[in-house]
N, C-alpha and C positions, 0 to 999 in steps of 0.2 A: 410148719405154718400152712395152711391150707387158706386158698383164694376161692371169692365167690366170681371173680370173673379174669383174664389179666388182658392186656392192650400193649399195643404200639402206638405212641404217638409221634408223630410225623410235626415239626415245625417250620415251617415256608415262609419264606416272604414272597412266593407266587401263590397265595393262596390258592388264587379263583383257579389261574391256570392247575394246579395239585387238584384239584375238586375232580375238575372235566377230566381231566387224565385217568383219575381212579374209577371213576364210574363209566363214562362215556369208552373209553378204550381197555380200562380191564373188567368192566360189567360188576363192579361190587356196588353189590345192596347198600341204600344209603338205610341207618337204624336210628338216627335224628342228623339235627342240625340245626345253627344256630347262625347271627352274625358273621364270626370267624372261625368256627367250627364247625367241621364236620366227620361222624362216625358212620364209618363203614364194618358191614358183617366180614369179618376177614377171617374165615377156616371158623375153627372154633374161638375167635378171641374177636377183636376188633383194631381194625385201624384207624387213629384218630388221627383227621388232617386238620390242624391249628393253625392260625396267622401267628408270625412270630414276632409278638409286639415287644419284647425284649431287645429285637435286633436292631440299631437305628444306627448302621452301616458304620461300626468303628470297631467291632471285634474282627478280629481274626478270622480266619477258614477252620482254623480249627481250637478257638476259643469259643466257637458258637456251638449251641447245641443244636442238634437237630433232631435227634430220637430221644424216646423218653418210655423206659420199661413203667406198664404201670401196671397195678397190683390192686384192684376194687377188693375192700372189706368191709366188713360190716361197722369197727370200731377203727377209722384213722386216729383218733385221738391217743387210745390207748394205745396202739403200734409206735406213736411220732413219740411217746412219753415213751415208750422201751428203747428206742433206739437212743434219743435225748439221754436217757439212764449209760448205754453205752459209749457217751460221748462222740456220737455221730450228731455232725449238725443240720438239724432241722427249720423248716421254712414250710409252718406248716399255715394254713391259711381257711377260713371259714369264707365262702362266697354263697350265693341265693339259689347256684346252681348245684353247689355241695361245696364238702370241705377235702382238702387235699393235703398230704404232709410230701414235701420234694427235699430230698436227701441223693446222695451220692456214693457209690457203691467206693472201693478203694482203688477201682483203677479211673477213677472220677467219672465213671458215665454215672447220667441221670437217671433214678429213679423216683417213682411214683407211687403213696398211698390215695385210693379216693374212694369215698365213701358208697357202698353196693346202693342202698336206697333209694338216693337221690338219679345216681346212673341209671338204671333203671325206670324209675320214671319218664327219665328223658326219653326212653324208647318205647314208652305206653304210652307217652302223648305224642308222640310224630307218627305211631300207628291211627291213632283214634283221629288225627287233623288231616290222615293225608286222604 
């Protein structure tokens, strides 16, 4: 399987404080940003720092996610239906910002399908606004 892009995403409930950390004292390029996101150019991939609006302070230390492998391709749909086929369960989701399929590898970390397209864009428009 070949990727058109892959990421780390990073979940916080310090966001703001996670933002100023990543840029302000390790100097990464911000490549958009949003409300409660933000992507940074990290080597060849990207670090995505997220608010972790999942979290609402009753999980565990380590029933919380905090990272999330993600994996940009051109067809999340068709990926989240292969894995679906292999009875991996899928949570896969259509938003305005793109669609994304989140599934879980077998030692339960998270992983991530999200659509190359949409990604991208996000980083043509916060070039051309900034």
């Amino acid at each position: 399987m070949e990727f058109d892009r892959t990421g780390i995403i990073l979940y916080t409930i310090e966001y703001k404080k996670c933002v100023e950390f990543y840029e302000s004292i390790l100097g990464l390029k911000k490549m958009f940003e949003s409300e409660n996101l933000t992507c940074f150019k990290f080597g060849q991939s990207y670090l995505m720092v997220e608010l972790d609006d999942e979290y609402i302070g009753q999980k565990t230390e380590t029933e919380r996610f905090r990272t999330c492998l993600r994996m940009n391709v051109p067809n999340v749909k068709l990926l989240a239906e292969k894995l679906t086929a292999e009875n991996i369960k899928v949570d896969y989701q259509e938003h305005s910002w793109g669609t994304i399929a989140k599934f879980l590898d077998p030692d339960g970390n998270l992983c991530a399908f999200k659509d190359s397209g949409k990604f991208e864009k996000q980083i043509a428009d916060f070039k051309q606004n900034k």
